[in-house]
C-alpha positions in Angstrom: 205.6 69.0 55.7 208.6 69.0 53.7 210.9 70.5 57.3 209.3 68.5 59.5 212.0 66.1 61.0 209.5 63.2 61.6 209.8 62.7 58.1 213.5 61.2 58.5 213.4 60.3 61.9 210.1 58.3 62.2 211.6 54.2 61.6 209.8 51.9 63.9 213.5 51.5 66.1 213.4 55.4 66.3 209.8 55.1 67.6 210.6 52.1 69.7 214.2 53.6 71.4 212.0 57.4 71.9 208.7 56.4 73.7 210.0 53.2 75.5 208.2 51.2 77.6 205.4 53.2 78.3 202.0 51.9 78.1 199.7 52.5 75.4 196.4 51.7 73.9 195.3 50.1 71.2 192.6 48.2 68.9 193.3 44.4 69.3 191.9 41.5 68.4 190.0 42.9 65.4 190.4 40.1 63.2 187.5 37.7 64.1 185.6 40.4 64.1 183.9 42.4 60.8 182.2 45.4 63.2 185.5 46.0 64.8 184.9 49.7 64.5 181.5 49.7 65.5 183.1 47.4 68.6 185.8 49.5 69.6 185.5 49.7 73.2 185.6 46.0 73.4 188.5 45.9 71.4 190.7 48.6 73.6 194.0 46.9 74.9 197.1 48.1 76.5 201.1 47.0 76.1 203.8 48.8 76.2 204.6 50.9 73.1 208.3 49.5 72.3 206.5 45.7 72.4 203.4 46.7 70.5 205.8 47.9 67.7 208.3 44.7 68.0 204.5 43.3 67.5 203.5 44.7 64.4 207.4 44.4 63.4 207.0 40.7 63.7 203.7 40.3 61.8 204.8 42.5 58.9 200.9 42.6 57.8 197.6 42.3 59.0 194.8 44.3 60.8 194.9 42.5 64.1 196.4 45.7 66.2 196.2 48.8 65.4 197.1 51.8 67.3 194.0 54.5 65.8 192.6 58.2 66.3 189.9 56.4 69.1 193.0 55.7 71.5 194.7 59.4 71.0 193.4 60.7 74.1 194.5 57.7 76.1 198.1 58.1 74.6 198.6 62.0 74.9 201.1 61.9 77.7 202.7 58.5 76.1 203.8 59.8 72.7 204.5 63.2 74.1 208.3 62.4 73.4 207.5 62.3 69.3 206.1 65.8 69.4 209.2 67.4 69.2 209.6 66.0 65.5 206.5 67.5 64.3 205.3 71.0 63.3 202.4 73.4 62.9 200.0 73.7 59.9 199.1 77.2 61.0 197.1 78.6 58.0 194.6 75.9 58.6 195.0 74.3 62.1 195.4 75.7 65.8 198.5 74.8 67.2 198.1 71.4 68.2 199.2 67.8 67.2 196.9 65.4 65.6 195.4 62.5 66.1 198.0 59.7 65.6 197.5 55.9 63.9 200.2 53.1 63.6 200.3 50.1 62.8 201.7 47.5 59.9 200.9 46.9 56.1 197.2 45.3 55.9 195.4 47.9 58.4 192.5 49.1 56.8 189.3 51.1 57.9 186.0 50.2 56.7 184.1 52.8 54.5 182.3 55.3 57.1 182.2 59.0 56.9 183.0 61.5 59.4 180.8 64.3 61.2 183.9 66.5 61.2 186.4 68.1 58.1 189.6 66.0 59.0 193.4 67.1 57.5 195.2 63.9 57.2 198.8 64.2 57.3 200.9 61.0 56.4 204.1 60.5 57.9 205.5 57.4 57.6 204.9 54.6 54.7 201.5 54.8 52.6 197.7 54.3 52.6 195.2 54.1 50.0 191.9 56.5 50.6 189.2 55.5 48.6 186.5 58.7 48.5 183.2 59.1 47.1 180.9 61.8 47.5 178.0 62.8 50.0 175.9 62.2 46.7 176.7 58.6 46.7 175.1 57.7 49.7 171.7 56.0 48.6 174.1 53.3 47.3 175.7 52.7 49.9 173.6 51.3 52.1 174.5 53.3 55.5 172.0 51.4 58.0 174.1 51.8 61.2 175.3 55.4 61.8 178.1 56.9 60.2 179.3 53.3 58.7 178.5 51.5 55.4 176.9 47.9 55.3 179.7 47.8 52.0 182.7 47.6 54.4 185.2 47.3 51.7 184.1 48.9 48.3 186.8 46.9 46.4 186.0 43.8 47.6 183.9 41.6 45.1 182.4 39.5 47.0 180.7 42.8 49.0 180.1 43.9 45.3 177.8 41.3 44.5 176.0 41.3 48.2 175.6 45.1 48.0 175.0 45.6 44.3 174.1 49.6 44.0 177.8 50.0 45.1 179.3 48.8 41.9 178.0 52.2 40.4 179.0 54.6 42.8 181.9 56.8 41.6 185.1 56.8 43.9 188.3 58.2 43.9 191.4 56.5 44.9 194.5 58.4 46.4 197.6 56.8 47.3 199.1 59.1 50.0 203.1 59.1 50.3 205.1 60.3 53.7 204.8 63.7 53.4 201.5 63.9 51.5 198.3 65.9 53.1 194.8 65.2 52.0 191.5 67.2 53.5 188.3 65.0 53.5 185.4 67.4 53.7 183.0 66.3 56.6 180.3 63.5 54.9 182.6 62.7 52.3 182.1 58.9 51.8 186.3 56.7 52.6 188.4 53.8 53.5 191.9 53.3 54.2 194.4 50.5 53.6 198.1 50.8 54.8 200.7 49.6 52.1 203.6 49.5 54.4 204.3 50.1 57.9 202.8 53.1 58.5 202.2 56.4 60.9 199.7 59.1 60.4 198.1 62.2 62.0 194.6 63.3 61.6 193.4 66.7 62.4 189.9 68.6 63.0 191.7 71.6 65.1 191.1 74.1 61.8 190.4 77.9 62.6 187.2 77.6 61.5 183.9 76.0 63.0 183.9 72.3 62.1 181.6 70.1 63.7 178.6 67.7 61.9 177.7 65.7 65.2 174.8 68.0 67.0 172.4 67.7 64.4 173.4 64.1 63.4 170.8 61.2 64.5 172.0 59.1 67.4 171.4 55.8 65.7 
């Protein structure tokens, strides 16, 4: 992504002075709650974009808001003015823009899998992607769909609640602004933003890629 001008462009008053005012969605309020992800219709807010990001300006950390993937179809037409700073990964994708997340040091998404390949593409700051293999699952205790019971595999205290964790093998990536990294569909990951960050997912690649049909409901 070395050309793309996003790279150099993308500081929160650029982001701010480009969208404006217009209204966005967004996970709030996730704080109190442990199955925010699990939750997140409930946690679905709106405010307009240049305020969220004064928001998360003003916090500096923390996981309370949170603009994810889950709200990118509700924010097409608001954060069309950014896609003229991005470009195409044609060898792998179809030409459109990914998925976008923002949102300040301290956001983090609880261990899960995904019933699609994703292509994450970092553009801003850095994150932390802990991965572990589809092999892995029997200790991970995956009761509710595509989540873990874990929530945070580096967190002790879920160590010693969840104890087959502490064996599984992980990797952990630190992805800079300008990095990619493909997570095959099942693989096993969480994510922590180190700094203020922005990021695009993607599951446009030429090729068939979806897990969900045959996936159980519950």
């Amino acid at each position: 992504m070395d050309s793309w001008p996003a790279l150099e462009r993308w500081t929160p008053d650029y982001l701010a002075r480009k969208v404006g005012a217009a209204e966005i969605e967004y996970q709030g309020a996730r704080t109190g709650n442990s199955d925010f992800e699990l939750d997140k219709d409930r946690h679905k807010q709106v405010m307009p974009f240049d305020s969220f990001i004064e928001q998360i300006e003003e916090a500096g950390f923390g996981n309370d808001a949170y603009i994810t993937a889950y709200n990118s179809a509700a924010n097409r037409r608001a954060l069309a003015p950014l896609e003229a700073d991005l470009r195409y990964l044609d060898e792998y994708l179809t030409p459109a823009h990914g998925m976008m997340w923002v949102g300040p040091m301290g956001t983090f998404t609880p261990l899960h899998f995904d019933l699609t390949n994703n292509l994450i593409a970092q553009i801003v700051g850095a994150k932390r992607v802990i991965l572990l293999p589809p092999s892995e699952t029997p200790r991970l205790y995956n009761h509710r769909h595509v989540f873990s019971a874990v929530h945070d595999i580096t967190d002790e205290g879920q160590l010693a609640r969840y104890p087959l964790a502490r064996g599984a093998e992980l990797v952990e990536v630190d992805l800079a602004a300008g990095d990619l990294l493909y997570v095959p569909l099942g693989w096993w990951h969480q994510v922590t933003a180190l700094d203020f960050s922005v990021t695009l997912t993607y599951t446009n690649f030429r090729w068939p890629n979806e897990g969900s049909d045959s996936f159980p409901e519950d």
